[in-house]
N, C-alpha and C positions, 0 to 999 in steps of 0.2 A: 504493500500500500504506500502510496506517495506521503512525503511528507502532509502535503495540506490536508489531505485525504481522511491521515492519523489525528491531524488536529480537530477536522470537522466531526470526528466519529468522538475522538475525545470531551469533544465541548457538549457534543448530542447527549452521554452519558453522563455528564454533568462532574465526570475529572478534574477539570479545569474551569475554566473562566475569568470574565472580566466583568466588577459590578458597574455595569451602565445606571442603571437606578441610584445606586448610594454615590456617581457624583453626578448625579442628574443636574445636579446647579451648574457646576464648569460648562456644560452642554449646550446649557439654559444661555446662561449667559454668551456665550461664543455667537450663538443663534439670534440672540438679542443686537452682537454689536456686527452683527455681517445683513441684519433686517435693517437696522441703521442706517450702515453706509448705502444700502439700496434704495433704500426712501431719500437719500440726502441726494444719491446721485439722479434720481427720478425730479426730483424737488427742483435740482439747481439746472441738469442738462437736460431734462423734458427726454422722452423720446421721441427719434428721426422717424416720422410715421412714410409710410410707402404713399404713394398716387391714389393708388387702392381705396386708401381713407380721407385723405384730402384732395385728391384731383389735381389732374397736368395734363404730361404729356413724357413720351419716350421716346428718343429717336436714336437708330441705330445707321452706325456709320460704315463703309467701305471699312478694310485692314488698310490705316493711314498710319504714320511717321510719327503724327503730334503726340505730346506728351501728355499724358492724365493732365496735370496741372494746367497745362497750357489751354487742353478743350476746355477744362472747365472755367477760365478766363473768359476765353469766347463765348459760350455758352451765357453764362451770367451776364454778358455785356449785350447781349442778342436779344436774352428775354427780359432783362431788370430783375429775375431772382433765383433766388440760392441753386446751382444744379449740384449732384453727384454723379462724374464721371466714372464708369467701371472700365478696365482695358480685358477684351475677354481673350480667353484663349487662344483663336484665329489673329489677333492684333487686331479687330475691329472694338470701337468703342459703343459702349450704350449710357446715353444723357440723357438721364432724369432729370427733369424741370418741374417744378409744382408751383399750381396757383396761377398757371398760364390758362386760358378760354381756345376753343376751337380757331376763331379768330387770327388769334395773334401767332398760332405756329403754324401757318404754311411760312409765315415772315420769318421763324427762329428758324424755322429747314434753312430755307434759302440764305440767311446769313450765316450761318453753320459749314453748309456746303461751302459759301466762297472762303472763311475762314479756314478752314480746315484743306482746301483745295479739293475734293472731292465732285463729282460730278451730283447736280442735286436731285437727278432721278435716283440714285443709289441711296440717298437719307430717307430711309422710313420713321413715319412718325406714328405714334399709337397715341390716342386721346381717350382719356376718363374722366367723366365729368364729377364735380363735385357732391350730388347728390347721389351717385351712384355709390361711390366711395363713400358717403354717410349711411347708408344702406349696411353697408359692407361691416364697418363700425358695429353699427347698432345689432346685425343679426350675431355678431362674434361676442359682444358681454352676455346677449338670450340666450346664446349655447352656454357658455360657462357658468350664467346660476341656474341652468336648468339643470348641467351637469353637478353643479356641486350640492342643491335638493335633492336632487335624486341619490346621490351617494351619502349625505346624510340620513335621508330616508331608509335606504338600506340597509345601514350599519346600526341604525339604531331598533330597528325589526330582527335583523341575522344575528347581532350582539345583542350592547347595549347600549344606551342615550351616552355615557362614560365614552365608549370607545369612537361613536360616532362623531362626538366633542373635539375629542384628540386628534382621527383623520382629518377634522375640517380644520383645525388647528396647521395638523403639519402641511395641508395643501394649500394654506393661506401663505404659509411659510414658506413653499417652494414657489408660489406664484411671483412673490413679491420679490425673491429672490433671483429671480430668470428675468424678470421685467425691471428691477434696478442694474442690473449686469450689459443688457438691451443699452440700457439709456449711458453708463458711464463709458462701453463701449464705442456706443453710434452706432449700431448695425441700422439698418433701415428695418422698417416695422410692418410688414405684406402679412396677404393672407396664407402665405408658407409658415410664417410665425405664427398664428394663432393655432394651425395646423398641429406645429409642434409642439406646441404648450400644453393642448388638448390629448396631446402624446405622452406626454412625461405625467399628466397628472394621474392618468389611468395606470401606468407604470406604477410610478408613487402610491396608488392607492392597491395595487396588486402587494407590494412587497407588504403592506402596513397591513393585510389582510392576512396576508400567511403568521405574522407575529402572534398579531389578535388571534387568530384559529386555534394556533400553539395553547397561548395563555387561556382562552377558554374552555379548551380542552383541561389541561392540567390543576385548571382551581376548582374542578366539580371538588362540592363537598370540604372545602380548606378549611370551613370552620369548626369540623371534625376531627381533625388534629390539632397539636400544639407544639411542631418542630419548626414551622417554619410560618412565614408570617407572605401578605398580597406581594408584595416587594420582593421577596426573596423568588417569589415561584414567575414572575415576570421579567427576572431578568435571568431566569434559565431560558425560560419563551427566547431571549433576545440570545443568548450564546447558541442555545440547537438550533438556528437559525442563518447564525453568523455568519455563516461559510458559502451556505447555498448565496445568501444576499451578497455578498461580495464576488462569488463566482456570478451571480446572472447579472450584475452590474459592469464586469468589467468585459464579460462577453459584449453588451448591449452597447457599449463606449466604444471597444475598439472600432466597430463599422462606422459609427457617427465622428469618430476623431478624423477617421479617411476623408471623410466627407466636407469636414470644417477645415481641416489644415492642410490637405492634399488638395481638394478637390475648392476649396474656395480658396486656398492660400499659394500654392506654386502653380496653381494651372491656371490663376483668373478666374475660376467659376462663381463669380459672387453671386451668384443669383442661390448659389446654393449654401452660402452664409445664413440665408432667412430661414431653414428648416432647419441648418444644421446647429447651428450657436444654443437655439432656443432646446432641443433636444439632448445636446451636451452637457449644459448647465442644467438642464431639470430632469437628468438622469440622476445626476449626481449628489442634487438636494434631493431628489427623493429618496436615495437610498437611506443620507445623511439622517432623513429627521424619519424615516421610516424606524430606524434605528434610536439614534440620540433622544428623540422629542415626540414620538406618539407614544412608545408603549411605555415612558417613565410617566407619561400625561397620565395616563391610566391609571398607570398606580398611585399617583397621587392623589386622583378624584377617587378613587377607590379605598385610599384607605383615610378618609372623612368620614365616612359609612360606620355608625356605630359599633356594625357587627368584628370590620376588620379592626379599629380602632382596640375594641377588649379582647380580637385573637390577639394583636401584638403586645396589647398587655400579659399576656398568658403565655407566648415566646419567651418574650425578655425573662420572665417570672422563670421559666422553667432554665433557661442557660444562664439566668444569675444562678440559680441553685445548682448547675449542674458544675459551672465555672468552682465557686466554694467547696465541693466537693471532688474538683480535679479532673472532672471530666470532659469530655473533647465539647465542645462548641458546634452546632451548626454556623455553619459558615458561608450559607448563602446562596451556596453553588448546590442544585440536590440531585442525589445519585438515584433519585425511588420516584414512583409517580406520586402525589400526593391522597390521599385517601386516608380511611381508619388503620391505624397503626397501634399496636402498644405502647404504651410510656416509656417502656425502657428496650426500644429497638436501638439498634446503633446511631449514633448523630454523621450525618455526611458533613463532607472533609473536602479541604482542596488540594487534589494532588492524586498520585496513582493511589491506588487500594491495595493493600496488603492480600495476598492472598492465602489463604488460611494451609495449615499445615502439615495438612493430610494432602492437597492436595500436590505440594514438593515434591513428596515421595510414593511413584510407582505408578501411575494414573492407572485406576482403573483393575490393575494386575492382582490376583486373587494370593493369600498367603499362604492359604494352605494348598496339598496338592488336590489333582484332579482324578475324579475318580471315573 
């Protein structure tokens, strides 16, 4: 078995781990001051919305000589506002212009063309009007809170209201996250982006769904014992877990990094910046808060609840006493499923398991002879 292989199987059995829950604050926090800089970056540099939502025009050029910088000189002084120059792969350029009317770009072809030296049957120009592009707008925020009702409705019918809380928590978090990233970047903002966003967030809510599975599977009946307390069996949920989330994330990034850094970065393909950027960064926060920030959300809200409140009184009670009398500690990490147990079953441990000592010697092999 591979290394990682050894560790996911280890963490599944609950050997090992890492308590994501006990520093749920460091998490909190990090997630607090990376929501910040995204609101600050949103706040101060707006995002570069596409044609799409505000209206222009597109014109694509012959493969000419002039420089990015140089069109987009031309450009801006043709129409009187802001363009974005792309140089695509062929060497032909594509100028976007916004806020320009039908009108006034046969004028911006034809001064383009002569600036540029190009012949002006060769400039295509594409026109979107401004109410089209408010259309566009407006049907893309109905998708996203019909989407995020509807996944709240779900999770709190399939769960509970607790964990539905927490998803919408961490998809607020990954939204705001991929749209301050947008804005401090500058990518331009098309309906490829809202595409991707709509990508990552179902992603994000797949990974936060296999955690919750876990953990509600594992707390049937927790108030039945008293080795382990919500906290502790939630951040097993998040260790048997840990390997598969890291493995289907970094599968899921390889092809979208081809795509942002290859494919919109050494070849020219901007146009594939708009699905790819928005997909790269809300893979990534969703693995993030699928992990760090839903299922400690959980536990939090969960253990307000009177009932887990006097299990953990009832833990603590029983590992002070077992502490004073020298006995091992539950530690967090548990090796059993949770269920009715006896009082004085062994307490799980972090690290390998000793294994007993009958088994060392002779596996199986009978001592006396055979008859």
């Amino acid at each position: 078995m591979s290394k990682l292989g050894n560790l996911g199987a280890r963490l599944h059995r609950g050997e090992i781990g890492y308590d994501f829950v006990g520093n749920r604050k460091i998490w909190y926090g990090l997630s607090i001051l990376i929501t910040i800089t995204a609101i600050v970056g949103l706040a101060v540099r707006g995002l570069n919305m596409g044609i799409e939502f505000q209206g222009g025009a597109v014109f694509t050029t012959p493969k000419t000589s002039v420089s990015v910088s140089q069109a987009q000189e031309y450009a801006e002084e043709a129409s009187g506002h802001d363009a974005i120059v792309q140089k695509l792969g062929n060497g032909t350029l594509r100028i976007q212009v916004a806020g320009i009317e039908t009108k006034e770009a046969d004028r911006v072809s034809t001064e383009l063309a002569k600036d540029l030296k190009v012949d002006e049957n060769d400039v295509t120009g594409e026109l979107v009007g401004p109410s089209w592009g408010e259309q566009i707008a407006n049907k893309a925020w109905q998708g996203l809170g019909i989407f995020l009702v509807l996944v709240v409705i779900y999770l709190a019918i399939a769960f509970e209201w607790r964990m539905a809380v927490a998803a919408f928590v961490a998809l607020i978090h990954d939204i705001t996250i991929t749209v301050g990233i947008y804005a401090l970047v500058g990518f331009e903002v098309t309906p490829g982006t809202v595409i991707g966003l709509l990508t990552i967030l179902g992603y994000s809510l797949y990974d936060t769904v296999v955690v919750f599975d876990s953990l509600k599977e594992q707390t049937k009946d927790i108030t039945k014992q008293t080795r382990w307390t919500y906290s502790d069996v939630a951040n097993r949920s998040i260790n048997s877990t840990l390997v598969r989330s890291i493995n289907t994330t970094v599968v899921a990034l390889l092809p979208v990094a081809g795509l942002l850094f290859i494919g919109g970065g050494f070849l020219g393909a901007g146009m594939l910046n708009d699905i790819s950027l928005s997909l790269f960064v809300g893979l990534a926060a969703g693995a993030y808060s699928s992990i760090f920030i839903a299922t400690p959300l959980v536990a939090d809200l969960k253990e307000l609840e009177p009932q887990m409140k006097a299990l953990r009184k009832r833990v603590l009670a029983k590992r002070a006493q077992a502490a004073a009398k020298g006995e091992p500690l539950t530690a967090g990490v548990i090796d059993e499923p949770v269920g009715d147990e006896p009082d004085d079953a062994p307490h799980a441990v972090v690290g390998p398991r000793n294994q007993p000592a009958s088994r060392s010697r002779g596996r199986g092999r009978p001592s006396g002879k055979r008859r």
